[in-house]
C-alpha positions as CSV (number, residue, x, y, z in Angstrom):
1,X,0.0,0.0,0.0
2,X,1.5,3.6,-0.9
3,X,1.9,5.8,2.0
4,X,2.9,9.6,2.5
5,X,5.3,9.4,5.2
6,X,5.7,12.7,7.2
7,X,9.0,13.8,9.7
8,X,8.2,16.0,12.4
9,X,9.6,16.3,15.4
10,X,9.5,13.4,18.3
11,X,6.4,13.6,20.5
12,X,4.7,15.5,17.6
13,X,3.1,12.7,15.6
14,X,-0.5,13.3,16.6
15,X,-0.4,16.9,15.4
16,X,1.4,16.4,11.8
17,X,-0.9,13.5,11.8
18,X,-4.2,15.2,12.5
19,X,-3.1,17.8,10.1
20,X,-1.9,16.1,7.4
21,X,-5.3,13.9,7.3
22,X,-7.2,17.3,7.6
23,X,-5.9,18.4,4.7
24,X,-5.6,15.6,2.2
25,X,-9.7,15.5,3.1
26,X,-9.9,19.0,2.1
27,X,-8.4,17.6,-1.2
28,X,-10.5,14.5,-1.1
29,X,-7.7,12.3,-0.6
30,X,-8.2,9.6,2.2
31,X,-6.4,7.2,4.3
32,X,-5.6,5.9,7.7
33,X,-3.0,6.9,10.2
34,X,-0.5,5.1,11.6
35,X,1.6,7.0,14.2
36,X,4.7,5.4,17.2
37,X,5.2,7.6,19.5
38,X,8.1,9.2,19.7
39,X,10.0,8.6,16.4
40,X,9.1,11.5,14.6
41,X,7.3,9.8,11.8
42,X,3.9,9.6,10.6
43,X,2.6,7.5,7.8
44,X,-0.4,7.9,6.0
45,X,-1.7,4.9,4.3
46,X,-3.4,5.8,1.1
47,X,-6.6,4.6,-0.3
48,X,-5.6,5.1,-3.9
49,X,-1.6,5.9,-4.9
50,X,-2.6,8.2,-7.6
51,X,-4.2,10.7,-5.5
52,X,-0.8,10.5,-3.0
53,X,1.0,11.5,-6.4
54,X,-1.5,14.3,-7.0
55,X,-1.5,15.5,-3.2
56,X,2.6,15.7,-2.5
57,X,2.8,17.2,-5.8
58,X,-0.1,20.4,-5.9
59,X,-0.9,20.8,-2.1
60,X,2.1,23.0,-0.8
61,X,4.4,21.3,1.8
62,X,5.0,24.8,3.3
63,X,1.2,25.4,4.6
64,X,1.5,21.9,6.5
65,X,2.7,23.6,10.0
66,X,3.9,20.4,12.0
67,X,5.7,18.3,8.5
68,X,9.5,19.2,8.4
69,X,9.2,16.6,5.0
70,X,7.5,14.2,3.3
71,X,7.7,11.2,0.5
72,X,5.2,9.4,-1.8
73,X,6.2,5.3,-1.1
74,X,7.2,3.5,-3.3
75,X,7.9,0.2,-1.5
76,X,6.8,-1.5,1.5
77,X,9.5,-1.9,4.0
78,X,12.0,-3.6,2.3
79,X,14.6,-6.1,4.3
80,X,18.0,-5.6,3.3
81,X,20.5,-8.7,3.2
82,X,23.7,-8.0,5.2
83,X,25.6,-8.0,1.7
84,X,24.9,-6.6,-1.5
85,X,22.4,-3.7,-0.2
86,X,22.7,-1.5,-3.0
87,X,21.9,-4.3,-5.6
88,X,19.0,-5.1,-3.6
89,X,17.7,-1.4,-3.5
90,X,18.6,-1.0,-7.0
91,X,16.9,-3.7,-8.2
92,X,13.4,-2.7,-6.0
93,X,13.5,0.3,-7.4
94,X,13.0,-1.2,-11.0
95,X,13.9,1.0,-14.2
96,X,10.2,2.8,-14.0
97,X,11.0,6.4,-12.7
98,X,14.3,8.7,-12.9
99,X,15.0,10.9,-10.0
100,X,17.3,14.0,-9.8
101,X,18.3,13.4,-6.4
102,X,19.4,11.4,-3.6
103,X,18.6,11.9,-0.2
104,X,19.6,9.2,3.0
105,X,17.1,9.6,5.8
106,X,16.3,8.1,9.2
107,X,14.5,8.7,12.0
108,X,15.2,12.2,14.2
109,X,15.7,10.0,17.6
110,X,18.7,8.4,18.7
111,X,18.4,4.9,17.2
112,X,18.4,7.0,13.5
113,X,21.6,9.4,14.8
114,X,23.0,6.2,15.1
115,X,22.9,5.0,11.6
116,X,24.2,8.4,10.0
117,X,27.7,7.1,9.4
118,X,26.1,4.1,8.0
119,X,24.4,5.8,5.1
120,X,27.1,8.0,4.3
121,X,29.1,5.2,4.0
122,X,26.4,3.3,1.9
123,X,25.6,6.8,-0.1
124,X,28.5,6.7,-2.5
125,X,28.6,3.5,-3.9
126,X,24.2,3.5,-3.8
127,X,24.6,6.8,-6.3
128,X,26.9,5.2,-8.3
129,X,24.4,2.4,-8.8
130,X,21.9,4.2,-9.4
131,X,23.2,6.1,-12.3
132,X,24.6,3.3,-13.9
133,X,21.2,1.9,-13.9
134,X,19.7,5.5,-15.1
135,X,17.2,5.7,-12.1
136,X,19.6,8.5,-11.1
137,X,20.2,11.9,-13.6
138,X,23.8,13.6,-13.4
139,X,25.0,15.8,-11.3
140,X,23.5,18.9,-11.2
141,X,20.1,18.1,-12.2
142,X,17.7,19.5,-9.5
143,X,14.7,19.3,-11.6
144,X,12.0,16.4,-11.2
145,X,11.5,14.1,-8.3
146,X,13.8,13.6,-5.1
147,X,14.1,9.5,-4.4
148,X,14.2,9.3,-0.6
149,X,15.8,6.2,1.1
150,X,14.4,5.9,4.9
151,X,16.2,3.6,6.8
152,X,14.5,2.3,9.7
153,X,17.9,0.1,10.9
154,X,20.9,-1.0,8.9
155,X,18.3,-4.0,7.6
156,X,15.2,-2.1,6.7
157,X,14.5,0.7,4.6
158,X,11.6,2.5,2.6
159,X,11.9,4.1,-0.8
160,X,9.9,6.9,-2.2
161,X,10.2,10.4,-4.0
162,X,8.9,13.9,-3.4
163,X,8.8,16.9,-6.3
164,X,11.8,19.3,-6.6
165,X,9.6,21.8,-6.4
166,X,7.6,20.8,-3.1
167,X,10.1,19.1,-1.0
168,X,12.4,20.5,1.7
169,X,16.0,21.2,0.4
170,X,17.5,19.2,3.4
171,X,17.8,16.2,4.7
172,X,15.1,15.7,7.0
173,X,13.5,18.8,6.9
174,X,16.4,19.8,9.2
175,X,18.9,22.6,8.5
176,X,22.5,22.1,10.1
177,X,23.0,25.7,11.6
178,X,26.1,26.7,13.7
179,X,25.5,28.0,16.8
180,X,27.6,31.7,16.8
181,X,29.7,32.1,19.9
182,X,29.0,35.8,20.2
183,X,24.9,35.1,20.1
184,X,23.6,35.7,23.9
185,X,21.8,32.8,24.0
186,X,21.0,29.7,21.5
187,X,17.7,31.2,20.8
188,X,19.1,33.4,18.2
189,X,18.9,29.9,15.9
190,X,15.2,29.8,15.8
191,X,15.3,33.3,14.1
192,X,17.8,32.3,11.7
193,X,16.4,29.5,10.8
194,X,13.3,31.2,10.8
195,X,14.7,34.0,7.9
196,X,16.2,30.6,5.7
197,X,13.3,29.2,5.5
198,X,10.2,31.7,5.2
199,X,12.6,34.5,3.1
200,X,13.6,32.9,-0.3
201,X,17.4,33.7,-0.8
202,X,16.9,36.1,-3.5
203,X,15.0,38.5,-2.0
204,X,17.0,38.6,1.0
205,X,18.6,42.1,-0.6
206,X,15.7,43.5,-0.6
207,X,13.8,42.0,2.6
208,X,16.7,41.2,4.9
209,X,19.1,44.2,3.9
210,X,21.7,46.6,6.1
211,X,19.9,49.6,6.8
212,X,16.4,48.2,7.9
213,X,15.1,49.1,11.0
214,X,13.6,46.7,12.9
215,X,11.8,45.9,16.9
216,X,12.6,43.8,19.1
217,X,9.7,42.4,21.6
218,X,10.7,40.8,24.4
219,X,14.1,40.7,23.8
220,X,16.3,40.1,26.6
221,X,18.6,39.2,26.0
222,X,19.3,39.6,22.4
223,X,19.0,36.4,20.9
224,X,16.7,37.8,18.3
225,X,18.3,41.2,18.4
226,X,21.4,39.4,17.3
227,X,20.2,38.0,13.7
228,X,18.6,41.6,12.9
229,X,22.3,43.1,13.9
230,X,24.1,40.9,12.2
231,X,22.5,41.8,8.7
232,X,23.4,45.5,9.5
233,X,20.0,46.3,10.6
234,X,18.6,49.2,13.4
235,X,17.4,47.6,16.3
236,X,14.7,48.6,18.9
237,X,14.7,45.9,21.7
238,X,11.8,46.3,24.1
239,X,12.2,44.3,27.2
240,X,12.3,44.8,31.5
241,X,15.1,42.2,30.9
242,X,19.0,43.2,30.3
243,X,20.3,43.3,27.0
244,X,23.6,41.8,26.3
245,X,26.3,44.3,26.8
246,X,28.1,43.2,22.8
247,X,24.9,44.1,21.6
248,X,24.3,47.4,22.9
249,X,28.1,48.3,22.3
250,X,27.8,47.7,18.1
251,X,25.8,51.1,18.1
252,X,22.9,49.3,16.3
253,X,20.7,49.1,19.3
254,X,18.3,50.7,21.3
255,X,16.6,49.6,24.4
256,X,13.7,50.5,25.8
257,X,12.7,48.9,29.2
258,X,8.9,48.2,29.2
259,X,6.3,46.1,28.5
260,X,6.4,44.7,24.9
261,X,2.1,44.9,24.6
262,X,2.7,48.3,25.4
263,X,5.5,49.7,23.2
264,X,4.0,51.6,20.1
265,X,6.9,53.2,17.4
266,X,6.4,57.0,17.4
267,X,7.2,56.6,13.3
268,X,6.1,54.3,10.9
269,X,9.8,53.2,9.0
270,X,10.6,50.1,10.8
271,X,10.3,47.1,8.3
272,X,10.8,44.0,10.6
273,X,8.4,43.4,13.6
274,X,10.0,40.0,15.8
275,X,8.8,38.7,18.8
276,X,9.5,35.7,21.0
277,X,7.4,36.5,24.4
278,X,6.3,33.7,26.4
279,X,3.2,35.2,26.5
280,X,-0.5,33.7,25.7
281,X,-0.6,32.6,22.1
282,X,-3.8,34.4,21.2
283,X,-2.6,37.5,22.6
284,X,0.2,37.5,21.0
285,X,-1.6,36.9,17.3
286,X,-3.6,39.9,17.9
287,X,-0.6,42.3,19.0
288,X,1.3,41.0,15.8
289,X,-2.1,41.7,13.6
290,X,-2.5,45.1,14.5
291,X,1.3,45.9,14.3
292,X,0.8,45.2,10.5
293,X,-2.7,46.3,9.7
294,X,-1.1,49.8,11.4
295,X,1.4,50.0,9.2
296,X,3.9,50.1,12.1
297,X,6.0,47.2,10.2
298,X,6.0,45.7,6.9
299,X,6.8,41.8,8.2
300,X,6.6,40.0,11.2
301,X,8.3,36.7,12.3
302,X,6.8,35.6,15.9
303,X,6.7,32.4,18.3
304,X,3.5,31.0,19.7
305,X,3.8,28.9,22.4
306,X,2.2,25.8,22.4
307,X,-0.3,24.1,25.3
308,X,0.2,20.5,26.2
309,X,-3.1,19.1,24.9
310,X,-4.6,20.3,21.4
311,X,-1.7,21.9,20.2
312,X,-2.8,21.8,16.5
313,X,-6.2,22.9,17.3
314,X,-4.6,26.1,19.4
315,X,-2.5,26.5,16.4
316,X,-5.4,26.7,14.0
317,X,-7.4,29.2,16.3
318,X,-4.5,31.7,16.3
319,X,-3.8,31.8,13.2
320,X,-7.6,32.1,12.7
321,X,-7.5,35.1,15.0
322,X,-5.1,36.9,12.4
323,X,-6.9,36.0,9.4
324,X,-10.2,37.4,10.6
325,X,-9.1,40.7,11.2
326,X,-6.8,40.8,7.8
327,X,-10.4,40.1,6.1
328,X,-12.5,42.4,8.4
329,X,-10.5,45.1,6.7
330,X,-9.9,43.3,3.5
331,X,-6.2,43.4,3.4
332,X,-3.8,41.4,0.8
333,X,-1.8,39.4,3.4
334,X,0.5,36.4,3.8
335,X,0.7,34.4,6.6
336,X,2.7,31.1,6.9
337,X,3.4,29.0,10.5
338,X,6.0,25.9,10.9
339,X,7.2,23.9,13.4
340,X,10.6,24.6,12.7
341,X,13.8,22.5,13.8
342,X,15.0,24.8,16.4
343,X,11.1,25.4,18.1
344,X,10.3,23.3,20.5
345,X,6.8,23.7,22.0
346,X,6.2,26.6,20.0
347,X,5.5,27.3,16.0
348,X,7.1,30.3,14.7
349,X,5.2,32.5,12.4
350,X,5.7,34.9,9.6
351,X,3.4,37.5,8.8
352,X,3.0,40.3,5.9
353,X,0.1,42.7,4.7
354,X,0.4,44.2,1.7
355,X,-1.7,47.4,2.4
356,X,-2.2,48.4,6.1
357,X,-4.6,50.4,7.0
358,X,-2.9,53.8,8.8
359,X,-5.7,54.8,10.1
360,X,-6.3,51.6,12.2
């Protein structure tokens, strides 16, 4: 039976479940669930493979919130002898499709950390295999579909493919970002992982430029204040908390000591809104709606935390929130949420309306 497989992160598997069989419903696409707890994988079993093709292919990965990735199956779980391996995944693959990529998966819990060096080592010689077969383009080809190999142990694996042009571009879902020594505290990764993935690259010169001014809510200590200084951009950082001294000694900050639901900008040129408050979800999704529907920034990029029960439903009610008052006014926005790599109970948001209203 063909099955979507999801990633997510450990202990999430209900919500990207729940969501992703929301969703394929809205698409009349069904199936079943079946979800271990835990491991950071979800599979939906599909009623009919055709429509799997159709979904992963038209229904954008990036409005699935809880999904780092996904794959169409296109074996069961195949056991692997203990010699010859590639021959044996060569040969299950057949001669029927061509795919522009490889990528070697596990599971995002220690059992799959543990098999890393096992597919690189098995990576090499599996490409080379693959292209002498012609199930695998040259080098360089991006186009078409991405063949992913998820190995459940050094004995088990499942093959399947996702579309260039609706598949993460990393392994896993998961971008590999260094930690900068000079950040005040590792929170600063969430933002910039935040920026890499909702900000395509080439508009970073004209979206994520030197120059911008930008706020800062609830900033203390500057882990979010760092990624907006780092690109060169004017920072004001409202919190009762400290800011880190590097920070206020690059010139590029100011810090105002107050309460950041209370903080309006006296002038409307500040072109990044960012916000990380442990604060009530909801309240936050309002604040960040009227920021932009005043016009008092042009994007926003926000965390809301998560409850411990009904997480995707809380989720869906926030966002909800925003979208309601974007339509009261009948505003052009965009508004996109992920469970990112670097969240952990929290989604992070990105937000943009394309004609605020001043008077507001």
């Amino acid at each position: 039976m063909a099955s979507i497989i999801l990633y997510c992160r450990p202990g999430f598997e209900k919500e990207c479940g729940a969501e992703i069989q929301e969703k394929a419903a809205w698409n009349e696409v069904y199936g079943y669930l079946e979800l271990k707890k835990n491991e950071g994988l979800v599979y939906f079993h599909l009623n009919n493979a055709e429509e799997g093709d159709q979904l992963i292919n038209t229904m954008p990965l990036k409005r699935l919130i809880f999904a780092r990735q996904w794959f169409l199956s296109v074996t069961d779980k195949l056991d692997l002898p203990d010699y010859n391996r590639v021959e044996a995944i060569t040969e299950a693959l057949g001669a029927d499709w061509q795919y522009a990529d490889l990528r070697m998966e596990t599971a995002d819990t220690n059992d799959g950390k543990a098999l890393t060096k096992f597919c690189r080592k098995l990576a090499v010689p599996l490409r080379q295999a693959l292209r002498k077969s012609g199930s695998l383009t040259e080098k360089g080809d991006k186009d078409g579909a991405i063949l992913h190999a998820l190995f459940l142990s050094g004995s088990e694996v499942i093959l399947g493919y996702s579309y260039a042009h609706n598949t993460s571009l990393h392994v896993m879902g998961i971008p590999r970002l260094k930690f900068p020594n000079s950040a005040p505290s590792r929170s600063t990764l969430k933002l910039d992982e935040a920026f890499l993935y909702f900000i395509p690259k080439d508009e970073w010169d004209e979206r994520l430029t030197s120059g911008m001014n930008a706020v800062d809510l609830g900033s203390a200590p500057g882990g979010w204040t760092y990624q907006l200084v780092r690109r060169g951009m004017m920072v004001t950082s409202i919190d009762n908390g400290a800011m880190a001294e590097s920070l206020m000694e690059t010139g590029q900050v100011k810090h105002k000591m107050m309460d950041g639901f209370k903080f309006v900008p006296m002038k409307k040129n500040n072109y990044w809104l960012v916000c990380d408050m442990i604060e009530k979800p909801q309240r936050v999704a309002k604040l960040m709606a009227e920021w932009l529907l005043r016009g008092d920034c042009k994007e926003a990029m926000f965390n809301l935390k998560l409850p411990m029960k009904g997480r995707y439903q809380q989720v869906n009610e926030d966002l909800q929130t925003m979208k309601d008052m974007f339509n009261h006014y009948k505003v052009k926005y965009e508004l996109y949420a992920k469970h990112l790599y670097y969240d952990r109970e929290e989604v992070t948001v990105h937000a943009r309306v394309f004609s605020p209203l001043p008077e507001f």
